[in-house]
C-alpha positions as a Markdown table, in Angstrom:
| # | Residue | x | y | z |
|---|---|---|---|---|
| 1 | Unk | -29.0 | -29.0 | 35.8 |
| 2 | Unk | -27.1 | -31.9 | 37.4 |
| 3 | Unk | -26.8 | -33.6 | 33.9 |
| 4 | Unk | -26.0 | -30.0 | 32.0 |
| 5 | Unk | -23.2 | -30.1 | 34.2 |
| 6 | Unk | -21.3 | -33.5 | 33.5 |
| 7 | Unk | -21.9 | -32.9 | 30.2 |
| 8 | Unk | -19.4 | -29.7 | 30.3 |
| 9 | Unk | -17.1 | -31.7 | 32.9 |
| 10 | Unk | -14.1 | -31.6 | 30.2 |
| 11 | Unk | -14.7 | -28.2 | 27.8 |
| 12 | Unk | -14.9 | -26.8 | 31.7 |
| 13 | Unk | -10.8 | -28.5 | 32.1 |
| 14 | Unk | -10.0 | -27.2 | 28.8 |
| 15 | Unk | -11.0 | -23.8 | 29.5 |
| 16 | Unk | -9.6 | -24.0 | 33.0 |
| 17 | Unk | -6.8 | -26.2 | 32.2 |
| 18 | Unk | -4.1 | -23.5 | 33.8 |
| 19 | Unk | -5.4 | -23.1 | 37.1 |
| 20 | Unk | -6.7 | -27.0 | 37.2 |
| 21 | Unk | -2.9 | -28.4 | 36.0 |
| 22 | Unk | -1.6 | -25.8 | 38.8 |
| 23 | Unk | -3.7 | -27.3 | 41.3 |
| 24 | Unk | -2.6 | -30.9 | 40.4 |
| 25 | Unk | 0.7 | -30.3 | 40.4 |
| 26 | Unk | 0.6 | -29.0 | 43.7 |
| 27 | Unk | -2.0 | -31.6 | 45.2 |
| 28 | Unk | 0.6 | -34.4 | 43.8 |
| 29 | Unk | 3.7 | -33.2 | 46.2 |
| 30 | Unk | 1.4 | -32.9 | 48.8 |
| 31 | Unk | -0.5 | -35.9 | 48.9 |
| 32 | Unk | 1.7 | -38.6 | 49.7 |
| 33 | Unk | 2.3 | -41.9 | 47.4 |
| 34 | Unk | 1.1 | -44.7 | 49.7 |
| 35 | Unk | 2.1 | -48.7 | 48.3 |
| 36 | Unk | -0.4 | -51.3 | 47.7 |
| 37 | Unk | -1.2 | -53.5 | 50.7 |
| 38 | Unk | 1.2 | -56.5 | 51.7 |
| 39 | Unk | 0.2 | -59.9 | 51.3 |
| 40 | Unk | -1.5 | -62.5 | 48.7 |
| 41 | Unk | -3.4 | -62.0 | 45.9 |
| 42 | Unk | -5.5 | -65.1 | 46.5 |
| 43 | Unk | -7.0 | -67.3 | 49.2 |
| 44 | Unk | -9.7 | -68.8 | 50.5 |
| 45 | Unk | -11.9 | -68.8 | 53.8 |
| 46 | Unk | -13.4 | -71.4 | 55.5 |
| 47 | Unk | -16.3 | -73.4 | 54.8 |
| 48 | Unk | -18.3 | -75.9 | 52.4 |
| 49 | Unk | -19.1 | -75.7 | 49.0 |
| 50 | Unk | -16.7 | -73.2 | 47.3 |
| 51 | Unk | -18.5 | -69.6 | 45.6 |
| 52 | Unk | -15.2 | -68.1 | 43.7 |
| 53 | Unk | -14.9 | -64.2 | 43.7 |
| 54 | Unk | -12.3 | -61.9 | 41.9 |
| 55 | Unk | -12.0 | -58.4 | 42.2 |
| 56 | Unk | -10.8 | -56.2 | 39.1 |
| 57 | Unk | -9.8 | -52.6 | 39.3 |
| 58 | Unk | -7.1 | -49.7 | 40.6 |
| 59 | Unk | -5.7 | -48.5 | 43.7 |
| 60 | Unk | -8.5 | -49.7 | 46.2 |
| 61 | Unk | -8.9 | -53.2 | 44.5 |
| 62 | Unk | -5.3 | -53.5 | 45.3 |
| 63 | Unk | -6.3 | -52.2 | 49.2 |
| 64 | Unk | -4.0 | -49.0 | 48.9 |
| 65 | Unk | -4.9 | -47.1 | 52.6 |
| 66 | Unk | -4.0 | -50.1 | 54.5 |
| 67 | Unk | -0.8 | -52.3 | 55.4 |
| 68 | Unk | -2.0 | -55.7 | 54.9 |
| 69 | Unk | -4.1 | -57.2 | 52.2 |
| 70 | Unk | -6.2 | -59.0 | 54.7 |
| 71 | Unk | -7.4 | -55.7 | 55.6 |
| 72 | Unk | -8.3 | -54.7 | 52.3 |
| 73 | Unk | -11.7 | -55.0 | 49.7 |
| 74 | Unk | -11.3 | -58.2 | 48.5 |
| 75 | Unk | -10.1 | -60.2 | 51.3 |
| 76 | Unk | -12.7 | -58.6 | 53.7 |
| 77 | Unk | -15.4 | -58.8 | 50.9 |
| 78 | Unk | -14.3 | -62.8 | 51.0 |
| 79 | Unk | -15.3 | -63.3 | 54.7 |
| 80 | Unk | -18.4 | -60.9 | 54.7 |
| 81 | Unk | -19.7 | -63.2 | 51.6 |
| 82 | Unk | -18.7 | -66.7 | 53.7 |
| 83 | Unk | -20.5 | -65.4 | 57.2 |
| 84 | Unk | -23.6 | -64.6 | 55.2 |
| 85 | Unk | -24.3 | -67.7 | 52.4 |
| 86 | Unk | -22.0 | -70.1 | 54.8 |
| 87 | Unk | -20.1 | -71.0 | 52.3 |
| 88 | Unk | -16.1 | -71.5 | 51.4 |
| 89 | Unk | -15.5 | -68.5 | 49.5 |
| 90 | Unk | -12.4 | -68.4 | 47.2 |
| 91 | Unk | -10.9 | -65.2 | 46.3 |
| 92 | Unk | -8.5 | -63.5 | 44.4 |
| 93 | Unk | -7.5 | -60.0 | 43.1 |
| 94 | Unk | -6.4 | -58.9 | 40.0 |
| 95 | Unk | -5.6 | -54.6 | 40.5 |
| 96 | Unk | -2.9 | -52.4 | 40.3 |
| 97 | Unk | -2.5 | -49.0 | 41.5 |
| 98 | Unk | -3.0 | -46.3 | 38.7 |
| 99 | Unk | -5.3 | -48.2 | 35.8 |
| 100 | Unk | -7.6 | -47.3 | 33.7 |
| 101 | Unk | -10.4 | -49.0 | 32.6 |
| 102 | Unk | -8.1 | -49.4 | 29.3 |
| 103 | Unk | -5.5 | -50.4 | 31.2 |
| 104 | Unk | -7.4 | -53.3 | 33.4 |
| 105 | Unk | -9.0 | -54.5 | 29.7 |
| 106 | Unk | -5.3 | -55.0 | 28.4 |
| 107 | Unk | -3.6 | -55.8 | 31.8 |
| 108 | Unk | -5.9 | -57.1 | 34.5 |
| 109 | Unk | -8.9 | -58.4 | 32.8 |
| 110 | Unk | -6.6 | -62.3 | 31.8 |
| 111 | Unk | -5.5 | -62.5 | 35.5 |
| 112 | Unk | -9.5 | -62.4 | 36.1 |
| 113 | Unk | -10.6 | -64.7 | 33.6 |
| 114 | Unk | -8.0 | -67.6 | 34.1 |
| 115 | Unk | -10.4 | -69.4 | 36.6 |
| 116 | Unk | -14.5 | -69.5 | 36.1 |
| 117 | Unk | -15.8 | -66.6 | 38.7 |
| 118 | Unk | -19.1 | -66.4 | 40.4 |
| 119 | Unk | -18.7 | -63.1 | 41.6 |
| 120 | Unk | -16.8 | -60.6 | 40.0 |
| 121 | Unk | -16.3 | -56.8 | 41.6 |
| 122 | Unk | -14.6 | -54.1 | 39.3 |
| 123 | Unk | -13.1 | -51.0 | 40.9 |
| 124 | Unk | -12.8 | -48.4 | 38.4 |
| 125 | Unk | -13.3 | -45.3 | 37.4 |
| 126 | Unk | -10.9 | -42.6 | 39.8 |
| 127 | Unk | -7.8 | -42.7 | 37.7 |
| 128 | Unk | -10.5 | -42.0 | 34.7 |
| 129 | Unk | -11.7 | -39.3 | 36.2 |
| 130 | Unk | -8.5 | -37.9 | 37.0 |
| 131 | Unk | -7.3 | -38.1 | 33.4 |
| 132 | Unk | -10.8 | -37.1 | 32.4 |
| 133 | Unk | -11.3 | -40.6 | 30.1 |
| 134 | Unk | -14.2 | -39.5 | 27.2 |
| 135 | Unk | -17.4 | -41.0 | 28.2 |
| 136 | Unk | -17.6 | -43.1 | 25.1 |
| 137 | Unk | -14.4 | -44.7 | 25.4 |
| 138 | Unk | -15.2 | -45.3 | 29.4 |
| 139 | Unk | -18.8 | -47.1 | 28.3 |
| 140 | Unk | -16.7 | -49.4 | 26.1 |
| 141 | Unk | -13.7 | -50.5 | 28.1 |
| 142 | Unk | -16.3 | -51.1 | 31.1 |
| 143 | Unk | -18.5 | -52.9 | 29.2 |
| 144 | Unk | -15.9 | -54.8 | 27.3 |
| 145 | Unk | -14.6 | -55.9 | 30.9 |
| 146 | Unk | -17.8 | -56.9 | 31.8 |
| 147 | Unk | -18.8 | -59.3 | 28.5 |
| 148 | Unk | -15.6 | -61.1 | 29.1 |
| 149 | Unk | -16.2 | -61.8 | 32.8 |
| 150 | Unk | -19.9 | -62.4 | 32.4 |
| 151 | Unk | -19.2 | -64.7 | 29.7 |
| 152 | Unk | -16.8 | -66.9 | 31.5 |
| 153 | Unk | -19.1 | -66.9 | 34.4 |
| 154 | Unk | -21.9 | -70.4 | 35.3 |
| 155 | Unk | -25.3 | -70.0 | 35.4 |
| 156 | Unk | -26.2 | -67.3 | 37.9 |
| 157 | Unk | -23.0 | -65.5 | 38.0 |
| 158 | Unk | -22.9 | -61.7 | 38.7 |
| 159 | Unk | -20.5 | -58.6 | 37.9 |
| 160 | Unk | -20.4 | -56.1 | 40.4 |
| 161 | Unk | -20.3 | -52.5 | 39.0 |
| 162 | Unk | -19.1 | -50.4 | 42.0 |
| 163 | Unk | -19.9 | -46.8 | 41.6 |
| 164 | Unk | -17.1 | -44.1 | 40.9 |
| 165 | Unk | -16.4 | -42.2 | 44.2 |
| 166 | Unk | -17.5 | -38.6 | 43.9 |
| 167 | Unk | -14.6 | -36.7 | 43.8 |
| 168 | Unk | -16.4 | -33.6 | 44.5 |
| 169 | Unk | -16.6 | -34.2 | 48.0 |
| 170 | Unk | -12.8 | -34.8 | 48.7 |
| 171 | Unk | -11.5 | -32.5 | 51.0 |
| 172 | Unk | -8.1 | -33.4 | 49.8 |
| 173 | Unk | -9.1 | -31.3 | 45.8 |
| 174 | Unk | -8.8 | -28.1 | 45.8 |
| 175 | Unk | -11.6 | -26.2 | 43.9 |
| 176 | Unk | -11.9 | -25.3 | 41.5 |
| 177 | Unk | -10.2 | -28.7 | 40.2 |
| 178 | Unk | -12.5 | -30.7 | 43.0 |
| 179 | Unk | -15.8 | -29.2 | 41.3 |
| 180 | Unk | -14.9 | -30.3 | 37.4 |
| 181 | Unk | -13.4 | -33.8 | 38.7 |
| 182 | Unk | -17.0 | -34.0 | 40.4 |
| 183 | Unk | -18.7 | -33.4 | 37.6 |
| 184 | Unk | -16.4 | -35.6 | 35.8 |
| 185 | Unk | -17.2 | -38.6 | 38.8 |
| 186 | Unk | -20.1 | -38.2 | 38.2 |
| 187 | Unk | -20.6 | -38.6 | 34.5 |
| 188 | Unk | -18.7 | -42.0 | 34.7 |
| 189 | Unk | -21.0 | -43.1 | 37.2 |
| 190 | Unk | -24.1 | -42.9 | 35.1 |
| 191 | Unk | -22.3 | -44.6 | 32.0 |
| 192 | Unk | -22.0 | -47.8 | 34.4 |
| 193 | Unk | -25.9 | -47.8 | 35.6 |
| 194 | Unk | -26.6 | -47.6 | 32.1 |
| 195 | Unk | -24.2 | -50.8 | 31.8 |
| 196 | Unk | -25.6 | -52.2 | 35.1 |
| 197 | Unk | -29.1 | -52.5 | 33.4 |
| 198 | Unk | -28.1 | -55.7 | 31.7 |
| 199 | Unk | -28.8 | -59.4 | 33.0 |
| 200 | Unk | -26.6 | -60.5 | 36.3 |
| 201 | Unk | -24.9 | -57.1 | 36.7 |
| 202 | Unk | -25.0 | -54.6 | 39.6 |
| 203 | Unk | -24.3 | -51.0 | 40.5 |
| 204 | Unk | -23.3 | -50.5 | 44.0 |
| 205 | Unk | -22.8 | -47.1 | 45.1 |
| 206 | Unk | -19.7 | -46.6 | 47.3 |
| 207 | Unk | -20.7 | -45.6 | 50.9 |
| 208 | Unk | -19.8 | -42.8 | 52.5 |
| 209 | Unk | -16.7 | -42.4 | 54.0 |
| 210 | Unk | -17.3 | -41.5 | 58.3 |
| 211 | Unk | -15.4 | -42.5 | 61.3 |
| 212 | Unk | -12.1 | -43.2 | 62.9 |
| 213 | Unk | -9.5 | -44.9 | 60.5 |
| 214 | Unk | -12.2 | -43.9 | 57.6 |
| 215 | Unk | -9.2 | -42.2 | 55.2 |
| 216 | Unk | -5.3 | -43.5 | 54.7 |
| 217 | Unk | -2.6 | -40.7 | 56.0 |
| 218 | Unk | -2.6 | -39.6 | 52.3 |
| 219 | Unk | -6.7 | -38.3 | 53.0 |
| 220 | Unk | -7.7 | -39.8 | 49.8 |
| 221 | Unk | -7.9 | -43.8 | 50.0 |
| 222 | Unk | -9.8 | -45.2 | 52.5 |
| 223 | Unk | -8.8 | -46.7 | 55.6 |
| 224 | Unk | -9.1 | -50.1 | 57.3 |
| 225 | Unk | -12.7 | -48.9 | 59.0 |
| 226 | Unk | -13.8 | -47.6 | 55.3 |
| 227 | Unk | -12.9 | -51.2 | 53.5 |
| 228 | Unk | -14.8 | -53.2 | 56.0 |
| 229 | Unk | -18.0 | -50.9 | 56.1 |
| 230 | Unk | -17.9 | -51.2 | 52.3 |
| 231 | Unk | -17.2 | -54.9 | 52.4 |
| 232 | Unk | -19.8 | -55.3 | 54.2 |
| 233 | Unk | -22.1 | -53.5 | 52.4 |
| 234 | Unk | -21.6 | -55.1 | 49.1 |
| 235 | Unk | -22.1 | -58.5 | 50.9 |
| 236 | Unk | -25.6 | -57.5 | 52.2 |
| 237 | Unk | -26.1 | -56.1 | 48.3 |
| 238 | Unk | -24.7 | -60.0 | 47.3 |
| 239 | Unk | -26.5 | -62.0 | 50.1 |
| 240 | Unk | -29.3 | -60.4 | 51.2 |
């Protein structure tokens, strides 16, 4: 049933598309526009032998939810990564608030390939699933991003799928528009386990969102508790 219903994720917006572009409209000027966080786009941590990560992607690539970039995916991802394989780990981040997978091919993905990466994270898929991206064209942007990193990566490099949020648990959607944009979520996230299948890439589910400071004041991004839980998560996933 659960696949019968992805599958009718955007005739379901078409034939809803009054009530569902109400809703939008209306969740837009409520939710507030929060900016991405403060600080560097590169740096490295302490340590020995260097292990160089970038992370690709949208809004929480970029650490929207939090003031200071130090508190965001990539930096904490940097020093969960260095505390585990004790070893220097230099990072940078190449994301912007609002893209597309189509967008991070054409605009991100050459900030991401100008230095050899070890590990590379993409975050995509939410702005997709907001403008309800075609699950063909999805699979090839993704997996475009992906040849291009993997192929500029050494022996033993990785890509880092992490999995669309299911936006059919946000309390900030109202439904019906939170039940097709879960449906929606959903369907992306199966097109990148398909992609994740190949040699040196990885699907990491998102965690679940719990706890003080978990959501930003706009209820939707995640907070400085929500970044360092999934920081370290994808570290233990990295360096187990």
């Amino acid at each position: 049933m659960g696949g019968v219903r992805v599958r009718l994720s955007r005739p379901a917006a078409v034939l809803m598309a009054p009530v569902l572009l109400g809703q939008g409209v209306r969740v837009r000027r409520r939710i507030p526009v929060l900016p991405e966080a403060d600080g560097p786009r590169a740096g490295s941590t302490a340590g020995g032998t260097p292990l160089a990560l970038v992370v690709l992607g949208e809004s929480t690539a970029a650490g929207v939810g939090v003031a200071r970039i130090e508190d965001g995916l990539g930096t904490r991802l940097a020093h969960e990564l260095a505390a585990r394989v004790g070893r220097r780990v230099d990072w940078r981040v190449s994301a912007r608030a609002g893209s597309t997978a189509r967008r991070a091919r054409a605009d991100l993905l050459p900030a991401a390939l100008a230095e050899p990466s070890d590990i590379a994270v993409i975050v995509l898929g939410v702005n997709d699933t907001l403008g309800l991206t075609g699950r063909g064209a999805w699979r090839r942007d993704v997996a475009a991003i992906v040849a291009a990193l993997r192929a500029a990566q050494p022996p033993g490099g990785r890509v880092v799928l992490t999995g669309v949020p299911d936006l059919g648990t946000f309390p900030a959607l109202p439904r019906p528009l939170r039940t097709v944009l879960g449906w929606h979520s959903r369907a992306l996230d199966r097109e990148l386990r398909t992609i994740a299948r190949a040699p040196g890439v990885l699907h990491a589910a998102v965690p679940a969102v719990s706890g003080v400071d978990a959501l930003a004041t706009d209820g939707f991004h995640p907070g400085a508790t929500s970044y360092r839980e999934w920081a370290a998560d994808l570290a233990l996933r990295l360096a187990p």
